[in-house]
C-alpha positions as CSV (number, residue, x, y, z in Angstrom):
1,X,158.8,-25.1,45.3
2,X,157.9,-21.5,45.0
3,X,160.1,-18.3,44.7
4,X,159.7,-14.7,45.4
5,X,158.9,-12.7,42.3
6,X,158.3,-8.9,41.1
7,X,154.8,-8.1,40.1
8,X,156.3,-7.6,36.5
9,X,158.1,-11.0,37.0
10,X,154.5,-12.7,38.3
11,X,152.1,-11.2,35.4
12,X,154.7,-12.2,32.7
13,X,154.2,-16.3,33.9
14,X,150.4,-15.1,33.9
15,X,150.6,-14.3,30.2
16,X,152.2,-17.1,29.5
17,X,150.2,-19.4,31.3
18,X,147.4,-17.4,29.5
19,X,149.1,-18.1,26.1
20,X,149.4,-22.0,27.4
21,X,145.1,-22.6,28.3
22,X,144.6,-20.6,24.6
23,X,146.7,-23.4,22.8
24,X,145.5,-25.8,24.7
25,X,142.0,-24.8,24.7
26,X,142.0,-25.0,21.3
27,X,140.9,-28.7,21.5
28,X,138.2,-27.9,22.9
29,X,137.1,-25.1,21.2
30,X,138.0,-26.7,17.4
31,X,135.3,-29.7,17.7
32,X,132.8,-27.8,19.1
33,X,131.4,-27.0,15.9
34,X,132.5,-30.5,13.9
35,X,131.5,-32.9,16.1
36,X,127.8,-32.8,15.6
37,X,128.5,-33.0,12.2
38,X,131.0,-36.2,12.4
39,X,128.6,-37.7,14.3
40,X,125.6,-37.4,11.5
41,X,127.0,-37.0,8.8
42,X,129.8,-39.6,8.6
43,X,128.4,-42.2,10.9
44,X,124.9,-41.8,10.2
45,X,123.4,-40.9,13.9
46,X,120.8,-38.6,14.5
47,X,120.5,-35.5,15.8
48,X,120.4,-36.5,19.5
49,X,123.6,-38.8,19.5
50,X,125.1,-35.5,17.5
51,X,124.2,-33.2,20.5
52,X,125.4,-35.6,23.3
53,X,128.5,-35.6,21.8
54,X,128.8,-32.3,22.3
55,X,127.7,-32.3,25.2
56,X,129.2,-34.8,27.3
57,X,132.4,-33.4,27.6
58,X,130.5,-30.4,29.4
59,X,128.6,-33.2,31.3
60,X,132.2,-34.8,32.4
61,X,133.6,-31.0,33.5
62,X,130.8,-30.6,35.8
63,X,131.2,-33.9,37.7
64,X,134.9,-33.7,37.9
65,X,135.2,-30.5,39.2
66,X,135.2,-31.8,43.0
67,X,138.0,-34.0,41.7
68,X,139.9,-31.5,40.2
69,X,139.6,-29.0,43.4
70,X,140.9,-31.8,45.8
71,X,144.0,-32.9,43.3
72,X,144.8,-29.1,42.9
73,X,144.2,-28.3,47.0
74,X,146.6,-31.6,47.8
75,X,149.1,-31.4,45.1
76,X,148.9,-27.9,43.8
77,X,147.8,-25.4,40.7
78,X,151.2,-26.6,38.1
79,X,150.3,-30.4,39.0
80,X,146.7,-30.0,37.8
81,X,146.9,-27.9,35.2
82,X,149.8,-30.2,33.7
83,X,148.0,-33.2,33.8
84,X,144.7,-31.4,32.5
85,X,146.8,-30.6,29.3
86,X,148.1,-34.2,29.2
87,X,144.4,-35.3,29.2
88,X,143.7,-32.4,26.4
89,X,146.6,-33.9,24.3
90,X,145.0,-38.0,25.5
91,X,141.4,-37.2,24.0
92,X,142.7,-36.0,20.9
93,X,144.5,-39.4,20.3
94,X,141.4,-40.9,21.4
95,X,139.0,-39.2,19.2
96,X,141.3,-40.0,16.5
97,X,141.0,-43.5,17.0
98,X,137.5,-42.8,16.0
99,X,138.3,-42.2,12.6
100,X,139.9,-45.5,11.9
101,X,136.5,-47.3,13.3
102,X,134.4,-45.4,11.2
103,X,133.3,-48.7,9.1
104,X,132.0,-50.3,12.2
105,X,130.0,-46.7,13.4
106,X,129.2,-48.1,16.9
107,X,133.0,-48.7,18.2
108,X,133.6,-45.2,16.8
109,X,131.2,-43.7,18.8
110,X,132.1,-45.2,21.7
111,X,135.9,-44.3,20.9
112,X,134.8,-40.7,20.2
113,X,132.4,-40.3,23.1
114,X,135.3,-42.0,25.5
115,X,137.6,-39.3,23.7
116,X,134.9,-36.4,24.7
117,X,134.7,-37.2,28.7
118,X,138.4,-37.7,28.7
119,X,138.3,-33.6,27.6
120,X,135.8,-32.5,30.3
121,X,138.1,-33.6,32.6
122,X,140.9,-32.3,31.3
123,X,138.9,-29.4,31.2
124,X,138.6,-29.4,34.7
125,X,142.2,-30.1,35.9
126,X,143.3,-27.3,33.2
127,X,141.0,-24.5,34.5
128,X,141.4,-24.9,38.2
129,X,144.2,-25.6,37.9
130,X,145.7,-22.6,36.4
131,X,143.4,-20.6,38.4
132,X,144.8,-21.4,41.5
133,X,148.1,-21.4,40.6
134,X,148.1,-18.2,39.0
135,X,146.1,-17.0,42.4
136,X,149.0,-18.2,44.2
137,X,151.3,-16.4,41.8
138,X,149.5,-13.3,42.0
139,X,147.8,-12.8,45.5
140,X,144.4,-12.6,46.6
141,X,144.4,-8.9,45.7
142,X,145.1,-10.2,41.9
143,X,142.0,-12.4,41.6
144,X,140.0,-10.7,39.4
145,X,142.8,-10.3,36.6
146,X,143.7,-13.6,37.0
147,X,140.3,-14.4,36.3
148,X,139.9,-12.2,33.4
149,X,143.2,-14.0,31.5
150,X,141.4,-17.2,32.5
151,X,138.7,-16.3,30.4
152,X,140.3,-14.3,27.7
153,X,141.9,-17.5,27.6
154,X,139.0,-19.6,27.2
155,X,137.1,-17.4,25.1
156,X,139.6,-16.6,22.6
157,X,140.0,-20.0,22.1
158,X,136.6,-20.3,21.0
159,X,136.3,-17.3,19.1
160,X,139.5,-18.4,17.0
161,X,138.9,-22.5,17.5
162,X,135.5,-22.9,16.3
163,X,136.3,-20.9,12.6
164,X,139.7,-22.6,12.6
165,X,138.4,-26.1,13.5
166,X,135.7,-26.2,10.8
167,X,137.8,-24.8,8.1
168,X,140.7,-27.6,9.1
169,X,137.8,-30.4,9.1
170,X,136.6,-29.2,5.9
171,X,139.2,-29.1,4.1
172,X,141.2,-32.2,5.6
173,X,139.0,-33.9,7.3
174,X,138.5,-35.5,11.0
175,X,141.7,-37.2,11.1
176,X,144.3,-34.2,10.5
177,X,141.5,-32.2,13.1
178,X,142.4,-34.7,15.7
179,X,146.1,-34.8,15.8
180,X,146.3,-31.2,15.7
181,X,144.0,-31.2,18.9
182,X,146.3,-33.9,20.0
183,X,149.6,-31.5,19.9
184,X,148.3,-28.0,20.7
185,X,148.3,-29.4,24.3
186,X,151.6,-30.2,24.2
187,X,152.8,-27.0,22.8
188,X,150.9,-25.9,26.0
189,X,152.7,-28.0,28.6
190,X,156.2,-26.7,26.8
191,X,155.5,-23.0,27.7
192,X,154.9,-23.8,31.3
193,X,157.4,-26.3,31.9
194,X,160.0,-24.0,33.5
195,X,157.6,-22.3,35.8
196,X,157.9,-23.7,39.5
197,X,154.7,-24.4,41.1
198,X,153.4,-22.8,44.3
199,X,153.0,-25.2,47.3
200,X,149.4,-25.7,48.3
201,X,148.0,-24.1,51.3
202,X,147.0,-26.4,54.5
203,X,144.0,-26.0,56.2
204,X,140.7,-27.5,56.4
205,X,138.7,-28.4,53.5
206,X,135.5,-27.3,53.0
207,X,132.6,-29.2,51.9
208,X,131.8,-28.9,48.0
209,X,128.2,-29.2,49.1
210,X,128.5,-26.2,51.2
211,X,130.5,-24.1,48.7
212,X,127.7,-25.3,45.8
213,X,125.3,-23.7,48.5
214,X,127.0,-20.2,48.8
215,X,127.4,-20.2,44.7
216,X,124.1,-21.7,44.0
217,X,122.7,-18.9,42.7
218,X,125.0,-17.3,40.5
219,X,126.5,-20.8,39.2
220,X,122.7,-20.9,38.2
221,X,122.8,-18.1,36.1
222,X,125.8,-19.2,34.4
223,X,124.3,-22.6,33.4
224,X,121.4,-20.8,32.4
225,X,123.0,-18.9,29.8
226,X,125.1,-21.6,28.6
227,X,122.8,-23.7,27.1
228,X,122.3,-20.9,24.4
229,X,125.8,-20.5,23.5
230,X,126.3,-24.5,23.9
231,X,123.1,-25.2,21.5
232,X,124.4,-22.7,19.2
233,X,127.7,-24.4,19.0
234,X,126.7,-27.7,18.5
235,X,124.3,-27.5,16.0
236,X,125.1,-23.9,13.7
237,X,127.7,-25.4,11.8
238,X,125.3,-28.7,10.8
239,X,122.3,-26.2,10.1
240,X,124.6,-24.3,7.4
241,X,125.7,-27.7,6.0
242,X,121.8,-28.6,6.0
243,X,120.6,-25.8,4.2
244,X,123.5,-25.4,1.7
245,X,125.5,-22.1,3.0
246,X,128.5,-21.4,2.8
247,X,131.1,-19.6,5.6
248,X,129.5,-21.6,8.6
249,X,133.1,-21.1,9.8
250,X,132.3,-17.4,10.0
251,X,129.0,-17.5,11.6
């Protein structure tokens, strides 16, 4: 169901929504830096098993974004991004159940790297979701400041999660990391709950082969420089630990 709204009416659900993929985002963006450092350092893998940890949930984003394009083309932007903050809340409870497998160090692998795909694709279903719900909100004309709350969104997230995230694992540990990553989803899902959703448009889907085609080049650029930032993330916090420095949280 959708509703006719002022521009000021629209952009204030935007910020809100905004406010919602921060919180929520937040899960992603607090075990970015730890769980390298869970991995080694309290079950005893090496450095490889640490960096596919990491990695996988970026893995499980990029094969589920085809997934998360039809969902959000048949049942709309709200219905995604909801149940891509569900998922958010459902890895953190996951992960968690890590923790309490941590004397048999093969289960809680598998637990956390289960918990870690379960986040790509909540990861998926959040972001295009609320992209194309807040598109339909907005208007075509609106794209690129939807786009740009997307990712002040996103990147907030990590500028504030990764600091936060280490500093909450330090001091507590993995467990109270975990449920908090469990609940700032749901904190999410509360601010959008009132919001109705926008009815998806029909029409003819397009192949995601022949939109990869027409963004091939581009998308290319962005995976390029993503490696960097994802190497970086993964592994700074463990080569502070290594080396005996302090404020990796503020590096």
């Amino acid at each position: 169901m959708s509703e006719v709204l002022s521009f000021s009416q629209a952009y204030r659900r935007l910020l809100a929504k905004t406010a919602a993929l921060f919180l929520s985002y937040l899960a992603v963006a607090m075990t970015l830096p730890v769980t390298s450092i869970y991995v080694i350092d309290r079950l005893h893998y090496g450095n490889a098993l640490g960096g596919l940890a990491v990695g996988i949930t970026f893995f499980s984003t990029i094969l589920t974004r085809g997934h998360a394009g039809r969902l959000c083309d048949q049942q709309g932007g709200k219905a995604c991004m909801r149940r891509g903050l569900c998922l958010y809340a459902l890895a953190g409870v996951v992960c968690l159940a890590s923790y309490f497998l941590a004397n048999q160090p093969a289960l809680a692998l598998g637990a956390l790297l289960a918990g870690r795909l379960l986040l790509g694709l909540g990861e998926s279903l959040a972001i295009v979701g609320m992209s194309a719900w807040s598109i339909g909100l907005m208007g075509p004309a609106h794209s690129g400041k939807v786009m740009s709350l997307v990712g002040m969104g996103m990147y907030g997230a990590f500028a504030a999660g990764g600091p936060l995230g280490l500093l909450l694992f330090q001091q507590t540990g993995f467990r109270p990391l975990m449920l908090v990553c469990a609940l700032l989803p749901l904190a999410g899902l509360l601010l959008i709950r009132s919001f109705p959703g926008i009815r998806p448009h029909a029409g003819q889907r397009e192949s995601f082969l022949r939109i990869l085609g027409r963004i091939g080049k581009p998308g290319a650029a962005v995976f390029l420089q993503g490696v960097g930032f994802a190497g970086l993330g993964a592994f700074f916090a463990l080569y502070f630990s290594s080396r005996g420095w302090a404020w990796a949280a503020s590096a």
